[in-house]
Backbone bond lengths (Angstrom), bond angles and torsions (degrees), N, CA, C in turn:
res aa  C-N    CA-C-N  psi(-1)  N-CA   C-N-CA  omega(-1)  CA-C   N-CA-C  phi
1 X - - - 1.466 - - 1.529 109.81 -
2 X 1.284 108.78 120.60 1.474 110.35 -166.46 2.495 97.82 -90.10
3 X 0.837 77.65 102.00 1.826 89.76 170.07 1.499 111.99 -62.67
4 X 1.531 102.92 117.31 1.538 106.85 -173.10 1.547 112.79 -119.95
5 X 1.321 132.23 136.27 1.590 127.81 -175.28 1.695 92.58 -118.96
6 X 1.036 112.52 125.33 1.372 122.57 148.03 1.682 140.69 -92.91
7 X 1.299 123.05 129.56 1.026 129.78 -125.67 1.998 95.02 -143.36
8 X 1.493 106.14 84.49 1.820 91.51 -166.97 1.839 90.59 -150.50
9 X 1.063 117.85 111.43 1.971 108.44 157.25 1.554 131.32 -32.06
10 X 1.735 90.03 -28.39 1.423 78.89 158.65 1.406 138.44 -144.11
11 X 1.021 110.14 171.81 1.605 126.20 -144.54 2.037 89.41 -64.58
12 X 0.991 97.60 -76.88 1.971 100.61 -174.56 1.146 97.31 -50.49
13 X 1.051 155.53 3.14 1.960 141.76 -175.62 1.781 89.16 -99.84
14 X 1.688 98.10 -50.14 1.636 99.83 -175.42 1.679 115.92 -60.04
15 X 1.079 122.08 -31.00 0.951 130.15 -168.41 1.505 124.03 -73.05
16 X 1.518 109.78 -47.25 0.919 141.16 140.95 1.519 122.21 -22.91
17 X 1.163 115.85 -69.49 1.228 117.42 -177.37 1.403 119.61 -92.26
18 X 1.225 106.70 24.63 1.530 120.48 -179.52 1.786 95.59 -116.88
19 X 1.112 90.97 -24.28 1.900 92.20 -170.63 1.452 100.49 -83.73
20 X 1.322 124.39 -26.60 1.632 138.57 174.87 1.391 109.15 -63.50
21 X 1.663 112.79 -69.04 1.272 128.25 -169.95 1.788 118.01 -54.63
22 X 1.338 96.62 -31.02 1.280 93.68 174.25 1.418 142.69 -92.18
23 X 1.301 97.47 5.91 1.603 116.40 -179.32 1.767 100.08 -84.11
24 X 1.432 109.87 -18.83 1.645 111.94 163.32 1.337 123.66 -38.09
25 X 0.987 159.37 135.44 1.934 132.77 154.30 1.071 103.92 -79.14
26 X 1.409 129.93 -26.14 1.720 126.77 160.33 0.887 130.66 -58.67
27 X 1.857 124.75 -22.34 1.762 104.80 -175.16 1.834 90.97 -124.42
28 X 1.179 81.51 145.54 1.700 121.84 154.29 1.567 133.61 -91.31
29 X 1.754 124.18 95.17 1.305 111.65 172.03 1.157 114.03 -81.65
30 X 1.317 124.09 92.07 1.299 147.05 152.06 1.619 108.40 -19.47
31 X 1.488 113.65 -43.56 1.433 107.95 -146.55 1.709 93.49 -151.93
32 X 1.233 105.46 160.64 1.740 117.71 159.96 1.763 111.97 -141.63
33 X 1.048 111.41 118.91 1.938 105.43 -177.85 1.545 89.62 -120.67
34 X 1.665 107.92 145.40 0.920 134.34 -179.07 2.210 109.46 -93.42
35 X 0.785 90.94 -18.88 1.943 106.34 -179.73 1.661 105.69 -150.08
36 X 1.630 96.20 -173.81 1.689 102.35 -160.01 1.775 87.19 -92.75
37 X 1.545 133.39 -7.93 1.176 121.16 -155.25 1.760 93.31 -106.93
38 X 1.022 104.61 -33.68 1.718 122.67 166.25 1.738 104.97 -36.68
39 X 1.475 100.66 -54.43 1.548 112.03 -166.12 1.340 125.78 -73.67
40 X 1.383 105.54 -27.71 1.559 138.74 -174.69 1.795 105.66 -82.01
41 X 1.541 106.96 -41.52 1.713 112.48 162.68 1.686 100.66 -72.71
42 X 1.268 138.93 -49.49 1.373 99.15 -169.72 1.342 113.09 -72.96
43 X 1.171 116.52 -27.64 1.850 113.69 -171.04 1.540 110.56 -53.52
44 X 1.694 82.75 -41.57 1.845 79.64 178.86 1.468 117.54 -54.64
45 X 1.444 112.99 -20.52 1.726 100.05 -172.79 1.877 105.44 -111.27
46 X 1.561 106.97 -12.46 1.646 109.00 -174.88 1.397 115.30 -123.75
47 X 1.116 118.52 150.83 1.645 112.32 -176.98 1.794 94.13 -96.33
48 X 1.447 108.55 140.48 1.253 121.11 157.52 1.436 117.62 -128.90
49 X 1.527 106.20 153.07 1.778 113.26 178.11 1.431 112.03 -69.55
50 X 1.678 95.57 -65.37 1.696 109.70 -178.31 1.886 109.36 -112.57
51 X 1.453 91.41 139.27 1.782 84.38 171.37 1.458 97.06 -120.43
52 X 1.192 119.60 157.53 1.723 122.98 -170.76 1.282 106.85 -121.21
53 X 1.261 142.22 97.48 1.264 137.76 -159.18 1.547 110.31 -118.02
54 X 1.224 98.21 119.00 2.101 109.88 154.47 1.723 121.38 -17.74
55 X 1.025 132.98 89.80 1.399 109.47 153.39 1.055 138.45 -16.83
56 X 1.383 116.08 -80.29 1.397 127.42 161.95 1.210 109.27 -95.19
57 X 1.919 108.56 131.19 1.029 138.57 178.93 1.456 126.11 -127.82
58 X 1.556 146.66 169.20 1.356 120.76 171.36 1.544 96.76 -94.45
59 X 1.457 129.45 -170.48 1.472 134.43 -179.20 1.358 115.01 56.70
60 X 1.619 105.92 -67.13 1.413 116.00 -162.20 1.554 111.54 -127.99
61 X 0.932 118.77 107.69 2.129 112.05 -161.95 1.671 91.00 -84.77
62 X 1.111 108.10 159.00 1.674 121.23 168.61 1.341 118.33 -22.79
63 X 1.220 102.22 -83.48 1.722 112.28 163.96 1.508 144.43 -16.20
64 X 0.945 94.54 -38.80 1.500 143.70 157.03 1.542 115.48 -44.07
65 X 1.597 98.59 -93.99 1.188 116.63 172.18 1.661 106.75 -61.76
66 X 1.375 140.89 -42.39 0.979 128.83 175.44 1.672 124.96 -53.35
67 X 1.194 94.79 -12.17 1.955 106.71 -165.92 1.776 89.71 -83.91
68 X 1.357 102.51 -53.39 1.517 116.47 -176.67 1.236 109.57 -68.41
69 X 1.389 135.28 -19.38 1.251 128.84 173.11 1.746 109.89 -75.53
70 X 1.582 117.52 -40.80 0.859 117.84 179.79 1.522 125.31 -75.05
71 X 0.964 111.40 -8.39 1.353 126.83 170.90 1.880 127.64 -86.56
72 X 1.170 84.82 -38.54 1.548 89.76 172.80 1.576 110.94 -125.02
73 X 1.108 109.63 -7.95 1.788 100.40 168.17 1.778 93.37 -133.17
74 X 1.098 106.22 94.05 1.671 118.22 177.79 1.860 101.05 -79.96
75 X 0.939 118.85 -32.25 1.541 126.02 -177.99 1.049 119.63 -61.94
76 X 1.407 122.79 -29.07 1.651 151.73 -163.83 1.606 101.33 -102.67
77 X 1.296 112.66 113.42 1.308 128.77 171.34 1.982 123.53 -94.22
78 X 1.296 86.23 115.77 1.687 100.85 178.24 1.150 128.69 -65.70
79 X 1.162 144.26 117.53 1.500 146.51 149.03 1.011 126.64 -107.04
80 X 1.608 122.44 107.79 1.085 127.81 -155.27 2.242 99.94 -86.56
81 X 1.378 99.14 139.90 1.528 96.48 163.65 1.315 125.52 -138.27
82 X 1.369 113.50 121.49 1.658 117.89 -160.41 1.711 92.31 -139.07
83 X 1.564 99.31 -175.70 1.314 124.71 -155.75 1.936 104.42 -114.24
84 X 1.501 85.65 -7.33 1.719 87.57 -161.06 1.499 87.83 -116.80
85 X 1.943 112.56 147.78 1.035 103.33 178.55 1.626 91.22 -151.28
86 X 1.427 106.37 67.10 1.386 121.26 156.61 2.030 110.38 -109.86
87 X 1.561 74.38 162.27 1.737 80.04 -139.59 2.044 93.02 -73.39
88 X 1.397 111.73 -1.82 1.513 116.99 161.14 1.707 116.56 -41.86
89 X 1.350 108.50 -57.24 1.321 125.16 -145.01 1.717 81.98 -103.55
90 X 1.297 132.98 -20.16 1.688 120.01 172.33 1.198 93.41 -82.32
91 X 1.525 141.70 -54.07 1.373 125.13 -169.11 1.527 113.96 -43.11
92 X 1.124 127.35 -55.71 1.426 160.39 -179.21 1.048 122.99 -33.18
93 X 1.558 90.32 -56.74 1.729 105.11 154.23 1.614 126.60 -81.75
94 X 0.769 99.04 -19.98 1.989 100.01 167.96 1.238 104.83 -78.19
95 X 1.606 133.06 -56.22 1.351 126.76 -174.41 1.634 109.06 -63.83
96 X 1.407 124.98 -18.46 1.175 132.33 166.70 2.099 114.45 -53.72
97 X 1.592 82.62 -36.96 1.411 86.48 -164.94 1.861 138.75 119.48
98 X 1.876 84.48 -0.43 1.548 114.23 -164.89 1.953 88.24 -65.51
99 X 1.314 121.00 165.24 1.261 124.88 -173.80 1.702 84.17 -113.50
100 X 0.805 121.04 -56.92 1.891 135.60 -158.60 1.906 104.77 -103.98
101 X 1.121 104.64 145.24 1.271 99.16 150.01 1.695 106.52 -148.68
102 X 1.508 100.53 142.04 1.731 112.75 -159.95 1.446 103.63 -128.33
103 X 1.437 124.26 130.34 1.403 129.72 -168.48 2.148 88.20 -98.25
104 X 1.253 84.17 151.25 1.161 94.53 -176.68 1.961 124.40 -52.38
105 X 0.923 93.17 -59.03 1.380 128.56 168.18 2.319 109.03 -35.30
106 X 1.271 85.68 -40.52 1.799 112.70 174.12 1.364 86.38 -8.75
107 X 1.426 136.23 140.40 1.894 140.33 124.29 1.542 97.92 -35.60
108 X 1.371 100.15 153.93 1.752 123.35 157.67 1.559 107.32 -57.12
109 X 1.310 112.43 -40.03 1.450 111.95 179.37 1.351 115.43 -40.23
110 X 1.449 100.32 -75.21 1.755 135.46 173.79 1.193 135.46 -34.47
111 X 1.507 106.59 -33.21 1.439 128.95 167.98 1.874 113.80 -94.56
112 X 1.341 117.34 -20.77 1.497 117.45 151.37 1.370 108.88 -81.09
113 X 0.997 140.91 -34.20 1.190 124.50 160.48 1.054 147.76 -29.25
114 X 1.749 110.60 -75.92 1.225 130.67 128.30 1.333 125.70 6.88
115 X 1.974 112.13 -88.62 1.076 104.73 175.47 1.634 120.86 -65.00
116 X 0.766 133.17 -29.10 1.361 109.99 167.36 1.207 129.01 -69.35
117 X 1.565 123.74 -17.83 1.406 123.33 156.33 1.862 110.41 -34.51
118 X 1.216 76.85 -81.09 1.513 105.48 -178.72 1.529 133.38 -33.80
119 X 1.462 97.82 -33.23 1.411 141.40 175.55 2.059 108.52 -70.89
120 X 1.432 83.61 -42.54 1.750 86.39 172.48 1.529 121.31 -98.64
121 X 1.798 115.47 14.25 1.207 118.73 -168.71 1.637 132.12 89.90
122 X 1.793 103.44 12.42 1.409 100.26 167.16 1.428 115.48 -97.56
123 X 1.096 131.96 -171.82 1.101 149.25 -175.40 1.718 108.39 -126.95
124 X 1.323 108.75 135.48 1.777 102.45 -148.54 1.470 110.94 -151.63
125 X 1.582 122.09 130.79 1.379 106.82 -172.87 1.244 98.14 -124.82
126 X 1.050 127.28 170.68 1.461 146.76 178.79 1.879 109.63 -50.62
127 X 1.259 113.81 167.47 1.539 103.77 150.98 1.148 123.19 -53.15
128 X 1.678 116.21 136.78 1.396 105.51 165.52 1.678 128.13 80.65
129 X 1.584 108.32 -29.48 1.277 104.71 -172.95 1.805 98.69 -69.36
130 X 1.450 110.78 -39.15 1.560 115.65 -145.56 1.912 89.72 -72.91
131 X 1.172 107.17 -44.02 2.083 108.05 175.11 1.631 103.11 -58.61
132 X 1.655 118.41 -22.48 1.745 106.82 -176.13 1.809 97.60 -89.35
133 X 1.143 103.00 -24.26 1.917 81.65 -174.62 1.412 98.18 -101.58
134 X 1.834 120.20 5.71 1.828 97.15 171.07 1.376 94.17 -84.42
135 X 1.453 133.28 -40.09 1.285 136.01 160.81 1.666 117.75 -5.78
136 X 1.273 97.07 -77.25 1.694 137.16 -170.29 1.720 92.48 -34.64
137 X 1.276 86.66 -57.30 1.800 122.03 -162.37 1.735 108.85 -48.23
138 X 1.485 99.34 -69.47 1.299 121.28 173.24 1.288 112.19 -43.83
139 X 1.258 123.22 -50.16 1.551 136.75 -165.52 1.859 103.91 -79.91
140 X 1.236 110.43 -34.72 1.671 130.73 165.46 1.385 105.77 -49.93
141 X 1.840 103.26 -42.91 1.634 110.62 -162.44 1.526 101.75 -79.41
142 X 1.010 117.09 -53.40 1.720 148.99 -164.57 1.801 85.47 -58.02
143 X 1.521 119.65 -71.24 1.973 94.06 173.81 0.994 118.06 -77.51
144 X 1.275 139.09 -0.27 1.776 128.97 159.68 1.441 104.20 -56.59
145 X 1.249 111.53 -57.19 1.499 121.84 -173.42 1.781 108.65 -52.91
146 X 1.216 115.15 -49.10 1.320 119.57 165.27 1.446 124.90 -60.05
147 X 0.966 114.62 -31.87 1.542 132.70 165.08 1.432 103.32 -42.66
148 X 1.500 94.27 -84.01 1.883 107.75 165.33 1.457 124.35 -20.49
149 X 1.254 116.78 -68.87 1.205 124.10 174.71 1.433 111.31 -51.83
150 X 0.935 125.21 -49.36 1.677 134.49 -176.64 1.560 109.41 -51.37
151 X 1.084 98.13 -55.19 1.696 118.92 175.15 1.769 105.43 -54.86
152 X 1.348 114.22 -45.89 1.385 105.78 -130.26 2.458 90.13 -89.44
153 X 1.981 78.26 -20.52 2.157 89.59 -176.61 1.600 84.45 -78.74
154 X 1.623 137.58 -36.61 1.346 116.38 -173.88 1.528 114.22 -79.50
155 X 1.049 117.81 -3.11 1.319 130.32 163.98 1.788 132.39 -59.35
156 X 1.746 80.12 -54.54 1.371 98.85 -178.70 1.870 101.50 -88.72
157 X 0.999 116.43 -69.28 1.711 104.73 154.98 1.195 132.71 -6.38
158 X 1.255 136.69 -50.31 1.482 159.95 144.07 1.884 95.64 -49.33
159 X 0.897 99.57 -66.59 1.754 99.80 -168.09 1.777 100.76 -43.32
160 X 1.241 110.48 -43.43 1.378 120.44 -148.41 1.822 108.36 -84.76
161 X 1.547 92.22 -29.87 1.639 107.94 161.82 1.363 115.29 -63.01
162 X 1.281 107.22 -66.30 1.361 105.70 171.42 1.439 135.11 -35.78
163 X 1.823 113.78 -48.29 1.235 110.59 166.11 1.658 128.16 -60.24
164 X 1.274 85.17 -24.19 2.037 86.26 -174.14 1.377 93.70 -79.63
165 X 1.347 116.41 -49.59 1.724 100.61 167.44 1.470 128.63 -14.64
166 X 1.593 83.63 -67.69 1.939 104.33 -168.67 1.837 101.09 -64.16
167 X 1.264 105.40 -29.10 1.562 97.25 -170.08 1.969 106.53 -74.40
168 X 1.650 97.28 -37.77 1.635 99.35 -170.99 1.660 107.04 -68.53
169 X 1.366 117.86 -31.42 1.485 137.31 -176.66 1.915 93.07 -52.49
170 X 1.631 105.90 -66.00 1.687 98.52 -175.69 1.560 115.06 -82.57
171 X 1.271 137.32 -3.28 1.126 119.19 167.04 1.775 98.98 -80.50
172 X 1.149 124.78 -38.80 1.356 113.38 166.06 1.641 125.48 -59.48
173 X 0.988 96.64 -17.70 1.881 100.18 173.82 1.473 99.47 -98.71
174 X 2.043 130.29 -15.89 1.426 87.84 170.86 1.236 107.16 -89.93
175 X 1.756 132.96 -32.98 1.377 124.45 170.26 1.540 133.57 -17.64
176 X 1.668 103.42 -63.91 1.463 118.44 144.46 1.435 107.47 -28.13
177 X 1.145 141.17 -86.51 0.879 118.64 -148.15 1.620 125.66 -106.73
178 X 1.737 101.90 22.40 1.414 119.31 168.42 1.675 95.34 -76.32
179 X 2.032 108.15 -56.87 1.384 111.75 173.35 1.282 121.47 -38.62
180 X 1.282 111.20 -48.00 1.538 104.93 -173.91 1.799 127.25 -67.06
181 X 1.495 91.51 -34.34 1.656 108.63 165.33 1.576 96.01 -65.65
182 X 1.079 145.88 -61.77 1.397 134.75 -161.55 1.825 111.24 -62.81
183 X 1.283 99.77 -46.11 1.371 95.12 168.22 1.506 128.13 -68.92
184 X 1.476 116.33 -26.69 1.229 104.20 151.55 1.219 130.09 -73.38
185 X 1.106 128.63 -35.43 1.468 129.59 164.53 1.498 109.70 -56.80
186 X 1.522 143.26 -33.55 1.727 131.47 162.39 1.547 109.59 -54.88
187 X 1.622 119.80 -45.00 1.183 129.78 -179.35 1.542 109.98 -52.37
188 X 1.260 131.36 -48.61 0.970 140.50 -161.06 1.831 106.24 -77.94
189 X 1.251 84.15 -20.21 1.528 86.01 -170.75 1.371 97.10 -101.52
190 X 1.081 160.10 -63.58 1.343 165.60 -170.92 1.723 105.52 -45.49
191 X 1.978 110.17 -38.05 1.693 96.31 168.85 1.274 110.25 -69.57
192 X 1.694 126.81 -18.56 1.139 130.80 174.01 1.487 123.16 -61.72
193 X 1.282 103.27 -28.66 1.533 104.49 -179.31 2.040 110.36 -112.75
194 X 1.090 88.53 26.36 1.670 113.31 -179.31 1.523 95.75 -118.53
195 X 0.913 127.74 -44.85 1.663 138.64 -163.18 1.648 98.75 -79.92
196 X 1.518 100.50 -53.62 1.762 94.32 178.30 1.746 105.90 -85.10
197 X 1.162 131.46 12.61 1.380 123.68 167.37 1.466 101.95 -90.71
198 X 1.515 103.37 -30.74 1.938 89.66 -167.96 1.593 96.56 -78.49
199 X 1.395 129.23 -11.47 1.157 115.93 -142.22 2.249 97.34 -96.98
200 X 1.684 91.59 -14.30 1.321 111.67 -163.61 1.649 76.94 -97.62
201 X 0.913 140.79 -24.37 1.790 124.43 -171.21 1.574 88.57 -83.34
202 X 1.228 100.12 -52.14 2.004 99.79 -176.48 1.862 108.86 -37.56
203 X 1.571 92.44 -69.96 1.762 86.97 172.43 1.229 114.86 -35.77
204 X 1.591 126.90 -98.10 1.294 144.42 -178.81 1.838 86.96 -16.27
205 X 1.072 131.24 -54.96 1.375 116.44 -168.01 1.892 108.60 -64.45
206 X 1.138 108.17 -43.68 1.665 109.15 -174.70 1.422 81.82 -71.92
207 X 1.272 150.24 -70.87 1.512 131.17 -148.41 1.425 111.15 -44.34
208 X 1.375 117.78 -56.92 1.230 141.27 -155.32 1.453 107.70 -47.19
209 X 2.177 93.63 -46.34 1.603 113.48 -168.77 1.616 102.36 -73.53
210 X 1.428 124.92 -34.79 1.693 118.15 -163.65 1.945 79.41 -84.77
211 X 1.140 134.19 -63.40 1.378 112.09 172.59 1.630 146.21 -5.93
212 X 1.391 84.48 -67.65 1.373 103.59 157.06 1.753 131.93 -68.29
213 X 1.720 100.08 -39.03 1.265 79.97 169.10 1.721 127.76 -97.55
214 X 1.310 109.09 2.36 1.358 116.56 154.50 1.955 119.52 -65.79
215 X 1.071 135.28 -17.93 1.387 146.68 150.95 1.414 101.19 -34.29
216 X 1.632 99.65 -77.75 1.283 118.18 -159.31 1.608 114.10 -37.45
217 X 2.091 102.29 -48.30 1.189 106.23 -164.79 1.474 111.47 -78.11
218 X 1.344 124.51 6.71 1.522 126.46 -162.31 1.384 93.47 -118.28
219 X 0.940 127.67 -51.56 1.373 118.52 164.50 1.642 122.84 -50.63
């Protein structure tokens, strides 16, 4: 007999799911709590399998109480049941520690189901939720992947700048320094043709002088 505590603010949700649960021959509602502090006094005095807890609550919201359930009643298995089935408020409840999560709306079927999943150690979602967050997922995957790609052409784009960079950078450093060899090489040549001009004024200068002083001696 699987022992069930229900856990809802309000009165017709509890009721409700007490009128469901018991058409089981397997489960037992042990319990009904009106808040998360309600739930936390009976555990302290009764053992339960599954507790079924409200999302939204006043004082103490599901989450809440589910963190605290798992902490001090580790034996006691959570199923969270709410109205919302964005994949915010399922994370929330798993990192909480919830085993199940059940949309309100659930068949009688679906919600015995469930708990007995849950009941034997699975982890269990409602109809439909688990195809909306592989959905979610895929579509998460599908712009990561685009992401990637985006990254990977600005990557190579960038790469490709860079190289023409590096290539225009050394054909400008060998120009430089073809120019600079050429200008030293004109330089080199111009003292060369400075060197043999002084050297041709030098002659013309000694000719000029034995010239002249050969005059002198003939006269």
């Amino acid at each position: 007999m699987i022992k069930i505590l229900v856990v809802d603010d309000q009165n017709f949700t509890r009721q409700a799911l007490q009128a469901i649960l018991e058409t089981e021959p397997d489960f037992e509602v042990v319990g009904k709590a009106t808040s998360g502090l309600e739930a936390i006094t009976y555990l302290e005095k009764s053992q339960v399998d599954i507790t079924i807890v409200d999302l939204e609550m006043p004082e103490m919201n599901g989450l809440t109480l589910t963190k605290i359930l798992g902490e001090r009643f580790p034996e006691t298995k959570v199923v969270i049941l709410s109205s919302h089935d964005d994949e915010d408020n399922i994370n929330s409840a798993v990192e909480a520690g919830a085993r199940g999560y059940l949309l309100k709306n659930t068949s009688a079927q679906e919600i015995g189901d469930t708990i007995r999943a849950v009941q034997r150690g699975y982890f269990q979602l409602g109809p439909g939720l688990f195809e909306k967050l592989l959905s979610h997922l895929i579509q998460e995957k599908e712009q990561a992947a685009e992401k990637l790609l985006a990254l990977q052409s600005n990557y190579a784009r960038s790469l490709a700048e860079l190289e023409q960079k590096i290539v225009a950078q050394n054909d400008a450093e060998r120009k430089e320094k073809y120019l600079f060899a050429g200008s030293k090489q004109a330089i080199k040549k111009l003292e060369g043709q400075i060197n043999s001009l002084r050297f041709f004024v030098i002659f013309l200068s000694v000719i000029f002088f034995v010239v002249g002083v050969s005059m002198l001696f003939f006269n």
